[in-house]
DRENZA-218925 format. One line per field, with one value per residue (C-alpha): residue number from 1; residue in one letter; y, x, z negated. Coordinates in nm, 2 decimals, m for minus. Example, Ala and Ser with C-alpha at 12.3 -4.5 7.8 and 13.67 -1.06 7.14 Angstrom:
BEGIN
pos = (1; 2)
code = (A; S)
north = (m0.45; m0.11)
east = (1.23; 1.37)
up = (m0.78; m0.71)
***
This chain:
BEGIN
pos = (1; 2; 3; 4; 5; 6; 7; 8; 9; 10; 11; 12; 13; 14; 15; 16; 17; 18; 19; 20; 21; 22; 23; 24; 25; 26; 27; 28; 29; 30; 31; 32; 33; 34; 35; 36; 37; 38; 39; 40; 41; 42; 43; 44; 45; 46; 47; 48; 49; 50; 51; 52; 53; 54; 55; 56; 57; 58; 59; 60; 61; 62; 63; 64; 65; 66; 67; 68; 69; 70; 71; 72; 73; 74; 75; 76; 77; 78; 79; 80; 81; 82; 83; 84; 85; 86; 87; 88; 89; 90; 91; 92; 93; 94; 95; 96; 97; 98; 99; 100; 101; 102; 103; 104; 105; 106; 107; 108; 109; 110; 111; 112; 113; 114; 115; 116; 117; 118; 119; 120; 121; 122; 123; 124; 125; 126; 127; 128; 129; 130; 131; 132; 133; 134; 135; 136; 137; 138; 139; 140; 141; 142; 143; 144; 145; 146; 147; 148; 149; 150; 151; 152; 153; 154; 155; 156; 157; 158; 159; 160; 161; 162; 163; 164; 165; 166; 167; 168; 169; 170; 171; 172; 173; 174; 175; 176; 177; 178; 179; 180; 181; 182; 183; 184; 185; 186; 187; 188; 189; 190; 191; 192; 193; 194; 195; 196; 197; 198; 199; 200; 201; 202; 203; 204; 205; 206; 207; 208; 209; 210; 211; 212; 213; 214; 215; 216; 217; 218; 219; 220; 221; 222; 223; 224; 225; 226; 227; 228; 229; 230; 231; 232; 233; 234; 235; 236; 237; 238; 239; 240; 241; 242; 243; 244; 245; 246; 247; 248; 249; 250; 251; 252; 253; 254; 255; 256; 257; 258; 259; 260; 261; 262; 263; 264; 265; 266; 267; 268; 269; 270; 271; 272; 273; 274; 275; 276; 277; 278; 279; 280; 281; 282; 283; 284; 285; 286; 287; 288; 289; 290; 291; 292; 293; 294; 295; 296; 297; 298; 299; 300; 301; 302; 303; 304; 305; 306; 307; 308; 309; 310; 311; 312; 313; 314; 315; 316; 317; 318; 319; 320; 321; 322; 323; 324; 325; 326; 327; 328; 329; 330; 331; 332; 333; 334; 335; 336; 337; 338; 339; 340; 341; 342; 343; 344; 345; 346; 347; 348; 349; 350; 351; 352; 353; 354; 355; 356; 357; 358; 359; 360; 361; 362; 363; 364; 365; 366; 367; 368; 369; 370; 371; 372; 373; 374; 375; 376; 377; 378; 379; 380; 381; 382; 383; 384; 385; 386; 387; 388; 389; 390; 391; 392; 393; 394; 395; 396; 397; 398; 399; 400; 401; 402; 403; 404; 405; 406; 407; 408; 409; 410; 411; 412; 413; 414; 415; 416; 417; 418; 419; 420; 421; 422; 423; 424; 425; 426; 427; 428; 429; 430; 431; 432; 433; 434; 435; 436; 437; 438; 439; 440; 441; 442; 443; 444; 445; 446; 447; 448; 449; 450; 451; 452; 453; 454; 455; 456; 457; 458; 459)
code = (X; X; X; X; X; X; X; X; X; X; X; X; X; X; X; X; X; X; X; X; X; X; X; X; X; X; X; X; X; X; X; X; X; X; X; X; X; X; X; X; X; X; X; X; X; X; X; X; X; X; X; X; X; X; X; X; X; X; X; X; X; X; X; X; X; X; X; X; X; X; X; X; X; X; X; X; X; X; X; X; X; X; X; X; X; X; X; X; X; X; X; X; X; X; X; X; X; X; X; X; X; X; X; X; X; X; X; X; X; X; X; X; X; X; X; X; X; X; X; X; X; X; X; X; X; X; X; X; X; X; X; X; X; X; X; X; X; X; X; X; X; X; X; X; X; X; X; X; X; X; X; X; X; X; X; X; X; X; X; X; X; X; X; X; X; X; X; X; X; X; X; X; X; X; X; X; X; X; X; X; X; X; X; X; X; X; X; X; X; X; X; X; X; X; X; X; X; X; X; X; X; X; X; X; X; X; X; X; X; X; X; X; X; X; X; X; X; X; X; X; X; X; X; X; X; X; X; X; X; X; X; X; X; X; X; X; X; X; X; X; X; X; X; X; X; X; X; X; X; X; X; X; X; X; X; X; X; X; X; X; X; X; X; X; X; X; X; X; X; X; X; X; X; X; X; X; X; X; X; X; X; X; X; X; X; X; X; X; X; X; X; X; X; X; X; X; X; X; X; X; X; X; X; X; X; X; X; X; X; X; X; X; X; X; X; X; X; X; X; X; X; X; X; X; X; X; X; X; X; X; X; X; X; X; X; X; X; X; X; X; X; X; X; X; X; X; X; X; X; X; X; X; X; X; X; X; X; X; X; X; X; X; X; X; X; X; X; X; X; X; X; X; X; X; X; X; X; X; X; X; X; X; X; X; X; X; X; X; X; X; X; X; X; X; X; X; X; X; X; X; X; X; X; X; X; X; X; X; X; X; X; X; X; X; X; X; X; X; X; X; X; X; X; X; X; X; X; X; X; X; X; X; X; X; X; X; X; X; X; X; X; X; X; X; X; X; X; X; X; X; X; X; X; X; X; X; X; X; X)
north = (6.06; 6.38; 6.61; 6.43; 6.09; 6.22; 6.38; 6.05; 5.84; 6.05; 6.06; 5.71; 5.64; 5.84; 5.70; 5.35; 5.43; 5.57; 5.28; 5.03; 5.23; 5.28; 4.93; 4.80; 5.00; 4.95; 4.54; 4.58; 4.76; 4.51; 4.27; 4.39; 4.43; 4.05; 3.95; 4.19; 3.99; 3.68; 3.83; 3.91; 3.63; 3.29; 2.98; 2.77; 2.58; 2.51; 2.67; 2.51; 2.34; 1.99; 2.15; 2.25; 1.87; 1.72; 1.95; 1.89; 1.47; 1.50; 1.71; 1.42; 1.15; 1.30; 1.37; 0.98; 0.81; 0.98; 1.08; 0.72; 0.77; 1.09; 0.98; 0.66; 0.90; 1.13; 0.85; 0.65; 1.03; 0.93; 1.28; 1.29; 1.64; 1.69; 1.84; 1.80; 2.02; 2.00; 2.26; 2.16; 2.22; 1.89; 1.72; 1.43; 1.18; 1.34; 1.55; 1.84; 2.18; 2.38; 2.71; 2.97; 2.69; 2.70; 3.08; 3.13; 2.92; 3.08; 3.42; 3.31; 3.21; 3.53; 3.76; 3.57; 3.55; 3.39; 3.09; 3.04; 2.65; 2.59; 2.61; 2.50; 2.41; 2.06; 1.97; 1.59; 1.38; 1.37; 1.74; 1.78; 2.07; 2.03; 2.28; 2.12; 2.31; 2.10; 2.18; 2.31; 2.06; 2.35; 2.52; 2.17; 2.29; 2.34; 2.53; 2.52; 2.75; 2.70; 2.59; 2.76; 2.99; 3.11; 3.35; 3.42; 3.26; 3.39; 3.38; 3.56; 3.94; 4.15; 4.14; 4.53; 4.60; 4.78; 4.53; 4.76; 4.48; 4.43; 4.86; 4.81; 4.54; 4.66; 5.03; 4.83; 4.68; 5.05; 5.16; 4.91; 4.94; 5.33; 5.35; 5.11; 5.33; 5.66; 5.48; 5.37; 5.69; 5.90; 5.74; 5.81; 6.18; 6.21; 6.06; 6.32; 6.60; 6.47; 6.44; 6.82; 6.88; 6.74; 6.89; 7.23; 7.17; 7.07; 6.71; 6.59; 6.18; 5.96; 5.83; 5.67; 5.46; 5.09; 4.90; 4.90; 4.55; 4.59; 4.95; 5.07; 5.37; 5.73; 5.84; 5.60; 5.77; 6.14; 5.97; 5.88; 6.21; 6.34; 6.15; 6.24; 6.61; 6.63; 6.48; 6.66; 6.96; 6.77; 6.74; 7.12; 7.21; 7.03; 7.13; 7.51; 7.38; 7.24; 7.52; 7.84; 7.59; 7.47; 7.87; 7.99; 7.73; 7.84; 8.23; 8.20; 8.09; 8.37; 8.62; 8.48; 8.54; 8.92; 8.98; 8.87; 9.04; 9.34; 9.32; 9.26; 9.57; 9.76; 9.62; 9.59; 9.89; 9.77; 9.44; 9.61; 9.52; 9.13; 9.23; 9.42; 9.12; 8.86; 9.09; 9.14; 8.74; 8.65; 8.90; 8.76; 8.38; 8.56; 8.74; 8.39; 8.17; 8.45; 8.43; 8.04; 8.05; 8.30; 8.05; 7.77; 7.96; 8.04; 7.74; 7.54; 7.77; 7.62; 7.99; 8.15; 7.94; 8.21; 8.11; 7.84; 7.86; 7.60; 7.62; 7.38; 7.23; 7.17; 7.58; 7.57; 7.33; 7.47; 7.80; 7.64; 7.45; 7.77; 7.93; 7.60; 7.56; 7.90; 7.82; 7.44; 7.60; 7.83; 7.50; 7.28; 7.10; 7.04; 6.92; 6.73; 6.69; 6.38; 6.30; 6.52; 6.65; 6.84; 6.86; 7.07; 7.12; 7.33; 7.53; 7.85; 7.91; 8.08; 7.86; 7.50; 7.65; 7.77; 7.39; 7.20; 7.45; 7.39; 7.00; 7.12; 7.31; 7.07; 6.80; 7.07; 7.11; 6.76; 6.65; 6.59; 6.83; 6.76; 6.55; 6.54; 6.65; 6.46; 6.56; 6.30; 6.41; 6.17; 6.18; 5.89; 5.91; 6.13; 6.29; 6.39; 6.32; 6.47; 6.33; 6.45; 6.27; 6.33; 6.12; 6.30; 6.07; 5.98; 5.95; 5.66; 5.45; 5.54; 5.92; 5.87; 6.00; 6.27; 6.47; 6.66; 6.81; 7.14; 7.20; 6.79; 6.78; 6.47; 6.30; 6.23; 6.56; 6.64; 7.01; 7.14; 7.51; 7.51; 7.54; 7.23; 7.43; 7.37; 7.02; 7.07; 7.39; 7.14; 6.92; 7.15; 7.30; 6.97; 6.86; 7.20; 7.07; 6.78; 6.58; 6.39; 6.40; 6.07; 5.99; 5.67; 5.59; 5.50; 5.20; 5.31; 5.59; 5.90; 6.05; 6.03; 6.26; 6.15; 6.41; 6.35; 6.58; 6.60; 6.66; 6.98; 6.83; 6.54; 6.81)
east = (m1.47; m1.39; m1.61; m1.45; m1.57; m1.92; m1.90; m1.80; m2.02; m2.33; m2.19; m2.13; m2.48; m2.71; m2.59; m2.62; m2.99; m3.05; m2.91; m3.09; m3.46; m3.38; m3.33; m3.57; m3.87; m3.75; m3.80; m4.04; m4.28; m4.18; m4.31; m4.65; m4.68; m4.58; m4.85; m5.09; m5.06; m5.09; m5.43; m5.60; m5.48; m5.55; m5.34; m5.61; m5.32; m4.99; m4.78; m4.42; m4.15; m4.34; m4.66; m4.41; m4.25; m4.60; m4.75; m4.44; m4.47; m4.83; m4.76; m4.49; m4.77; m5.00; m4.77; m4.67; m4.95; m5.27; m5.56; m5.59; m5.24; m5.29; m5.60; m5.43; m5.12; m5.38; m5.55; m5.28; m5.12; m5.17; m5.29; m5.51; m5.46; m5.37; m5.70; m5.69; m6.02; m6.15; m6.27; m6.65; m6.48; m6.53; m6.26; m6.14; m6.18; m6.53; m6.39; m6.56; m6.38; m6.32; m6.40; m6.17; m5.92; m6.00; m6.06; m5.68; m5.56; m5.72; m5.58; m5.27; m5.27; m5.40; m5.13; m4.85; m4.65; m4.31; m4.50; m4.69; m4.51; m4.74; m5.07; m5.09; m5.28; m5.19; m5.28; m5.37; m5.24; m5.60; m5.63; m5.79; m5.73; m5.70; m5.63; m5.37; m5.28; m5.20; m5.46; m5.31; m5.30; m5.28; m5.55; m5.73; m5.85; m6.23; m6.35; m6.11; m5.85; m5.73; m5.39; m5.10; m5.17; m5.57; m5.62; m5.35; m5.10; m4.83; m5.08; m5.32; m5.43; m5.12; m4.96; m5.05; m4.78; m4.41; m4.11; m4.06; m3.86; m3.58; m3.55; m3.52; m3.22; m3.06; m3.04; m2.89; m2.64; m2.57; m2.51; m2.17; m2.11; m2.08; m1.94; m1.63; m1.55; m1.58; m1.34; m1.14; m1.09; m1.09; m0.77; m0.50; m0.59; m0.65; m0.31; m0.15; m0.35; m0.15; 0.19; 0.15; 0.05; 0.37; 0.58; 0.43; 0.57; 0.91; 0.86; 1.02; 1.03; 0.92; 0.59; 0.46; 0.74; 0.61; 0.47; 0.11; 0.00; m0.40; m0.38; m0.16; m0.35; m0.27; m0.33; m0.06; 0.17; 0.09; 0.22; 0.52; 0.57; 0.51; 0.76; 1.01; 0.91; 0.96; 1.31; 1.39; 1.32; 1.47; 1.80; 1.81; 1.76; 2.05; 2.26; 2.14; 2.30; 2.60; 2.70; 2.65; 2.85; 3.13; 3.10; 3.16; 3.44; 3.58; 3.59; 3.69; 4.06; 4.12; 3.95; 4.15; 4.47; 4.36; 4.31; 4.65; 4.82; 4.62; 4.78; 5.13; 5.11; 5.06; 5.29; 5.54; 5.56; 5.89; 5.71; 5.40; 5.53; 5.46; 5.19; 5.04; 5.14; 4.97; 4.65; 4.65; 4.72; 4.42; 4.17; 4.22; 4.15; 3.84; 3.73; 3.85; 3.63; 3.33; 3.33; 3.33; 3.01; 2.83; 2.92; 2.81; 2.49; 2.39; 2.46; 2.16; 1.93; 1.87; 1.70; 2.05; 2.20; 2.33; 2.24; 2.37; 2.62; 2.82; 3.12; 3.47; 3.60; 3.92; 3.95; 3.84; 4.09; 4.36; 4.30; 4.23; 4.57; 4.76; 4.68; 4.70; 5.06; 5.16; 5.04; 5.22; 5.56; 5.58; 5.48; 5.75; 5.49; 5.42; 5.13; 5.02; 4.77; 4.70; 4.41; 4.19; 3.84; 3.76; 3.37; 3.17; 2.95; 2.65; 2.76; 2.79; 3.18; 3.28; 3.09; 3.23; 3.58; 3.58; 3.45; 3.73; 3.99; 3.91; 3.98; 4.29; 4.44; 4.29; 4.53; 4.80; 4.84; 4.81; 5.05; 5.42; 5.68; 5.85; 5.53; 5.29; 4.91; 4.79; 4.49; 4.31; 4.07; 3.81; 3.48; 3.26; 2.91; 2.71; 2.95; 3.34; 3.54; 3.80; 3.99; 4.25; 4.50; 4.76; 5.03; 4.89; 4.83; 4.49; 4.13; 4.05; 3.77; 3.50; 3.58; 3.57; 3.20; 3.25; 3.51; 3.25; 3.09; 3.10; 3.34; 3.47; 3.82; 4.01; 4.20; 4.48; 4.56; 4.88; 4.74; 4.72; 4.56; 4.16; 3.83; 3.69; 3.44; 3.64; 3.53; 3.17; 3.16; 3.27; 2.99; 2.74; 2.86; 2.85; 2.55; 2.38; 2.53; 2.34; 2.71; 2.87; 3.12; 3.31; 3.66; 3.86; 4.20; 4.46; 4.71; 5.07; 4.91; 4.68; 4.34; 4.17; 3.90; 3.64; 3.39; 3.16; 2.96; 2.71; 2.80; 2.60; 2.38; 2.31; 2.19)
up = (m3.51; m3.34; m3.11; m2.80; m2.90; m2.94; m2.58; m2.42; m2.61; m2.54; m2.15; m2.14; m2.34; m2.10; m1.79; m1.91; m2.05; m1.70; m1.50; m1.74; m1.74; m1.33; m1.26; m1.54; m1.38; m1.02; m1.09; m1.29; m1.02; m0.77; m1.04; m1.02; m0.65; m0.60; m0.86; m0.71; m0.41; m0.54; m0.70; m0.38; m0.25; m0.44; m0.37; m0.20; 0.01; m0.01; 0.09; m0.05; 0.17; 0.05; 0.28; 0.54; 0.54; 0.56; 0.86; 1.06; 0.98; 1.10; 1.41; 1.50; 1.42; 1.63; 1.90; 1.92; 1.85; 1.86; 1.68; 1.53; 1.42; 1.23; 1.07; 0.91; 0.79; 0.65; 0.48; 0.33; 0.17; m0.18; m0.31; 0.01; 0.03; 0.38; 0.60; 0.97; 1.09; 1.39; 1.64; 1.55; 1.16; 1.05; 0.81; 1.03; 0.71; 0.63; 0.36; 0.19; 0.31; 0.03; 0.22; 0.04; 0.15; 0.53; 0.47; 0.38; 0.60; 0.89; 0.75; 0.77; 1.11; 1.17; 1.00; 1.16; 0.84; 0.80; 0.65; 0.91; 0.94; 0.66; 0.88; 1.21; 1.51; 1.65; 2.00; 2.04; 2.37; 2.46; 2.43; 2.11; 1.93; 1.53; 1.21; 0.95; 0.60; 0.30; 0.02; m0.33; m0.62; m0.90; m0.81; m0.88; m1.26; m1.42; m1.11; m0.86; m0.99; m1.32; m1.38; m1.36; m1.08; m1.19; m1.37; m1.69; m1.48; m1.24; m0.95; m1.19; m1.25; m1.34; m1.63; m1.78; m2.06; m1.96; m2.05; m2.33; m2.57; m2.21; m2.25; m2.62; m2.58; m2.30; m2.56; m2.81; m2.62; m2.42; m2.79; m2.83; m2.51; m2.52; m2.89; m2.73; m2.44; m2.64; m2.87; m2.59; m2.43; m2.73; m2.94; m2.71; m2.68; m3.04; m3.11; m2.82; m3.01; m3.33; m3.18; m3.04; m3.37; m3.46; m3.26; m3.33; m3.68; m3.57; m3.54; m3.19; m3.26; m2.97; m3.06; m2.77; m2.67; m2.78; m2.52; m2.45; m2.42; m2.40; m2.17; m1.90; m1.72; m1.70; m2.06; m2.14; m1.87; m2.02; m2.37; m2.20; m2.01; m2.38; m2.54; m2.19; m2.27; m2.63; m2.60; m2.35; m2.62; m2.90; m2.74; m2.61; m2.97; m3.07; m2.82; m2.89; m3.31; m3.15; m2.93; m3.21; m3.41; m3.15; m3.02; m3.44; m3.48; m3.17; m3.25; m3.65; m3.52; m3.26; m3.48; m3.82; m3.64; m3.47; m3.87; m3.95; m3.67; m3.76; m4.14; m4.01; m3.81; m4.10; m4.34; m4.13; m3.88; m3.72; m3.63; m3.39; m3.10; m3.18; m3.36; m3.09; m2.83; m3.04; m3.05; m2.68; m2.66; m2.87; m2.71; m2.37; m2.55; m2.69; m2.38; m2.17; m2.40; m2.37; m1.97; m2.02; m2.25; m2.01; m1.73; m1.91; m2.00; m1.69; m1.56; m1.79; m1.58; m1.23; m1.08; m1.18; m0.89; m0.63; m0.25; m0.07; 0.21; 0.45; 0.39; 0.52; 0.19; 0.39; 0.36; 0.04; m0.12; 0.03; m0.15; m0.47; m0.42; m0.34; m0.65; m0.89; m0.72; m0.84; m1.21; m1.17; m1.06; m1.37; m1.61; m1.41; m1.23; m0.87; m0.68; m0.41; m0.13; 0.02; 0.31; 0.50; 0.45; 0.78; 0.67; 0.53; 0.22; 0.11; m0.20; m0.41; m0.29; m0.60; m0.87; m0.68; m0.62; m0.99; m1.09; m0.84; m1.03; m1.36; m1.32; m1.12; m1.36; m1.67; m1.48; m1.47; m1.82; m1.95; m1.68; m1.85; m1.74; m1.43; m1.31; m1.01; m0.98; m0.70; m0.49; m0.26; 0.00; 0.19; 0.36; 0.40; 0.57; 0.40; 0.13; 0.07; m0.20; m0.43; m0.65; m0.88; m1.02; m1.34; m1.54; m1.82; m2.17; m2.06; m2.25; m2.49; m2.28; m2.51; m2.47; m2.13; m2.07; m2.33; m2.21; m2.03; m2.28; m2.41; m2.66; m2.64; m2.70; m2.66; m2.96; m2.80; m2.59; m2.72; m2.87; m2.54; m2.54; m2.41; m2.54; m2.39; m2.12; m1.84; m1.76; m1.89; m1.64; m1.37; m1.49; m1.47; m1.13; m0.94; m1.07; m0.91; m0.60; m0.56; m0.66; m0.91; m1.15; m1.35; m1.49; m1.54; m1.66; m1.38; m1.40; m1.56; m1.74; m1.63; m1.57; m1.26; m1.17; m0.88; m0.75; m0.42; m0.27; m0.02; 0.30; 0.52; 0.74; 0.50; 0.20)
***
């Protein structure tokens, strides 16, 4: 067990000992001041609900029928226990008084307690005035107050010793109690400490991902977030492998054929020109591919996005269009706008129209000669939409939601020239936007490219 456990259970163990000692000497007091009471006050007379049910059956008695009445009711009580004084303080059946009895009875009458039902002072219909109580059977021992309630009993002196044997169980019982809740709350932050540990060392597996069955509080959530966190980590890392080896792969060709271009030039001096064409050609790939990766890397970084403004992506299109159409003509392609947009959208103006033109011009070159890049523009409430559509070969339906990765080249894409950036730029770009990005294949061969993006006021 670690140092945490030992904090919790010691925590968890003093406040319980507290709570049990607190309570245990709170009843315990109260205890003694009850049979404290009951010392300096012996039961002479009853003082039960049986008393209260035998006053209130002679009050009736009297009331109806008399003295005569009461004194037979008296009489035939089998325990003949029932004393009915009157004011001279004569028994009415001749009885003996016991005088502690008519003592406590009178005091109660004096105090005025809540129990004062059991004693009471009857008035006859003659005007005769008489003291009831109902004398105490268990004070009826050797003496007149043995039994349960003289002394040694409950009614008896106080009992002297502290429940020490209740402390001593409740302790034992605070021990298990605490040693479970240490345990408790100690395992799922040892196991965290183990997974940083872990993932100090390189380790990035999901380790909190089985369901809890017995728990589901926040230490289970802060696993989860964990487990979020650390693959969120794990799948930068590989994506930090894949790019140096997509961005290596990508430079060894360019750089392979600068080298060769290099060595024709100087075996073959009458060939420079070409040579010196091909060079040029290839640096412009490398610088192209460079700007990409820069864009790409920037990108990943949320703080690198430049401020926000409203602008019409009518406007925008159109400009976008202009220059793809110029590209298009020279490929023997054309291009087509369909639909109006007259909206506008919060955006980075030169990072969205670079995104938009990168799908453009990614149609444009997988479109066959002679064919049509159509652009669709709508706005429904809330967002606009773009979509851009090609005759192209297509994308296999499982490559479908790859294409926009860095680097991801299609198998089928006829060896057309690219670095596969372009879409994953356009990715990236949208996403910043607070839009979305997807691609399907369109009936009778083609890629369409959907893209919707919140509209100004609704950002």
């Amino acid at each position: 067990m670690g140092r945490l456990f030992w904090k919790f259970f010691a925590c968890i163990l003093l406040a319980q000992l507290a709570t049990t000692i607190g309570v245990g000497t709170v009843f315990w007091l109260r205890d003694q001041a009850r049979m404290q009471q009951a010392a300096a006050m012996p039961r002479a007379i009853d003082m039960g609900p049986s008393a209260e049910f035998m006053i209130d059956a002679a009050a009736a008695t009297l009331a109806h029928g008399g003295s005569a009445a009461l004194r037979d009711l008296v009489a035939s009580e089998a325990r003949n226990s029932i004393f009915v004084i009157d004011a001279e303080g004569r028994d009415m059946l001749g009885r003996d008084v016991p005088p502690e009895a008519r003592a406590q009875a009178e005091k109660v009458l004096e105090d005025g307690t809540p129990r004062h039902r059991v004693v009471r002072t009857l008035t006859a219909p003659d005007g005769a005035r008489y003291l009831v109580f109902v004398r105490s059977m268990r004070g009826r021992g050797p003496g007149g107050h043995g039994g349960p309630h003289g002394p040694g009993g409950p009614g008896g002196p106080p009992g002297k010793g502290f429940p020490f044997m209740s402390i001593a169980g409740a302790t034992v019982a605070s021990l298990l109690f605490a040693g479970l809740l240490a345990w408790y709350f100690s395992r799922p932050i040892r196991a965290l400490r183990s997974a940083f540990e872990a993932a100090s060392a390189g380790d990035l597996s999901p380790r909190f991902d089985a369901p809890r069955r017995v728990r589901d509080d926040e230490l289970d959530d802060l696993g989860r977030d964990f487990d979020s966190m650390a693959g969120r980590l794990r799948s930068l890392m590989e994506g930090q492998r894949r790019l140096l080896h997509d961005v290596s792969h990508e430079l060894r060709s360019p750089l392979a054929r600068l080298q060769a271009a290099i060595g024709l030039a100087q075996q073959q001096p009458d060939k420079i020109c070409a040579s010196l064409e091909r060079i040029e050609r290839e640096s412009v790939r490398m610088d192209k591919l460079v700007g990409e990766l820069l864009t790409l890397s920037r990108l990943e970084v949320s703080a690198a996005m430049p401020p926000m403004e409203e602008v019409g992506l009518m406007e925008l299109v159109e400009d976008i269009v202009a220059d793809a159409r110029f590209e298009a003509g020279q490929q023997g392609r054309s291009i087509e706008v369909k639909g109006m947009a007259l909206v506008g959208v919060r955006c980075a103006p030169d990072l969205l129209s670079r995104a938009i033109e990168n799908v453009v011009r990614n149609a444009i070159k997988h479109s066959p000669e002679g064919g049509t890049v159509c652009i669709e523009l709508g706005a429904d409430i809330g967002q606009a939409r773009i979509s851009v559509l090609d005759r192209g070969p297509g994308v296999a339906p499982e490559q479908l939601a790859s294409i926009f990765e860095p680097f991801y080249r299609a198998q089928d894409d006829g060896g057309v020239d690219g670095h596969g950036l372009g879409l994953a730029i356009a990715r990236r770009v949208i996403g910043a936007h607070g839009g979305a990005i997807s691609a399907s294949n369109r009936e009778g061969g083609g890629l369409r490219v959907d893209i919707t993006l919140p509209l100004a006021g609704a950002v």
